[in-house]
C-alpha positions as CSV (number, residue, x, y, z in Angstrom):
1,X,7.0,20.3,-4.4
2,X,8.1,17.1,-4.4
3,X,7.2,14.5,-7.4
4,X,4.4,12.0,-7.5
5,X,5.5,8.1,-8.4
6,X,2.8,5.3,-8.8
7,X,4.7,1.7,-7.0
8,X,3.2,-1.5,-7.6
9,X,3.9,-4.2,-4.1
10,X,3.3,-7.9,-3.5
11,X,3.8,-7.7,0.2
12,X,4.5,-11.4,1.4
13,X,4.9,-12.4,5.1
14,X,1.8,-12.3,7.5
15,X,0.1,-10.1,5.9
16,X,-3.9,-10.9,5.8
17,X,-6.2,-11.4,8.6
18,X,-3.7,-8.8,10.8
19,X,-5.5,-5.4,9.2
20,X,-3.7,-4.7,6.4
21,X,-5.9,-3.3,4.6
22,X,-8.0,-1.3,6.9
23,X,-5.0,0.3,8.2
24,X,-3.3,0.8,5.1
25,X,-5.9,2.4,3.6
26,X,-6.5,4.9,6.7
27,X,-3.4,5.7,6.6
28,X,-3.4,6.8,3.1
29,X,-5.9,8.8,3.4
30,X,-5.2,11.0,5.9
31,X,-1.8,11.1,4.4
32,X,-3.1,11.9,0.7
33,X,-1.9,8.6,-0.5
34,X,-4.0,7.4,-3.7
35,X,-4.3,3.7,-4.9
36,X,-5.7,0.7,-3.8
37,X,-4.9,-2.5,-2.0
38,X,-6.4,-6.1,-1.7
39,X,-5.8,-9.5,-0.5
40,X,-4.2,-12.2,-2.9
41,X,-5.9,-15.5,-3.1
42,X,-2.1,-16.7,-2.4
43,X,-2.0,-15.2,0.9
44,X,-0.2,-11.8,-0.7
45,X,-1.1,-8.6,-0.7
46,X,-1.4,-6.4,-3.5
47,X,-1.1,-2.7,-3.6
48,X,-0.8,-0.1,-6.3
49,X,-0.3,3.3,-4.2
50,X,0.6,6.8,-5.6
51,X,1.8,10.1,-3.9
52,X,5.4,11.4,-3.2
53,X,8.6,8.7,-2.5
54,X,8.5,9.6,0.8
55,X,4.9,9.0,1.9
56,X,5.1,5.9,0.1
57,X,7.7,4.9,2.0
58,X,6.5,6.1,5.5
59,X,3.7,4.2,4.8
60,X,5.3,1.1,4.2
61,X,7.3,1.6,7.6
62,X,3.9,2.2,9.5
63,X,2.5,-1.0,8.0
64,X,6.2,-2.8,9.1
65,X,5.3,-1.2,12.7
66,X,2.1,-2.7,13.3
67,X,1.8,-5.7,15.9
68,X,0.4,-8.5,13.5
69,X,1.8,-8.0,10.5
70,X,5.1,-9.5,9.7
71,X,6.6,-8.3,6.4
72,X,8.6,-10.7,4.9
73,X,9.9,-9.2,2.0
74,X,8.3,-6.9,-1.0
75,X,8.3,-6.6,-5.3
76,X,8.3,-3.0,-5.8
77,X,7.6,-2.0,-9.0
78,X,7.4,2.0,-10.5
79,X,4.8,2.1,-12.5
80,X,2.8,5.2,-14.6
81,X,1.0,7.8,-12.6
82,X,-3.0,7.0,-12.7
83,X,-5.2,10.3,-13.4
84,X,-8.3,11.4,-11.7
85,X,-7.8,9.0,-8.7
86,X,-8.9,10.9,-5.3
87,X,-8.6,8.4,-3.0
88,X,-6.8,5.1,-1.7
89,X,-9.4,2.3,-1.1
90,X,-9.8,-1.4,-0.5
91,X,-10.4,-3.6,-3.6
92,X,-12.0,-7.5,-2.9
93,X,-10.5,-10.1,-4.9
């Protein structure tokens, strides 16, 4: 079984008011993703999201694929494994 990470991302482009969130978050979910994600008063958006390397990263390419959002660039950042966390959700700022 392949090993869990916990990322940390500033996603900067176009990246609120195109469904971020809501379709990051669904496709968590359904792919067993945990974390959470939330809009940046700077126009960012924030994500913490844990599960294997490569869901993390086929969610990230889903996201890049989506018609209004426009990825600019991203600050990934591995950071410790949360405990007890059973879902991926939005957060408000």
């Amino acid at each position: 079984m392949a090993e869990k990470i916990r990322k940390h991302i500033i996603f900067f482009g176009r990246v609120q008011g195109v469904g971020f969130r809501y379709y990051s978050s669904n496709w968590a979910n359904a792919h067993e993703l945990t974390g959470w994600v939330m809009n940046r008063e700077d126009g960012t958006v924030e994500m913490e999201v844990q599960g294997t390397s490569e869901k993390i990263d086929k969610l990230i390419q889903y996201m890049e694929q989506r018609d209004y959002v426009m990825i600019e660039r991203m600050v990934q950042t591995v950071i410790p494994l949360a405990e007890n966390e059973w879902e991926f959700r939005e957060r408000g700022w």
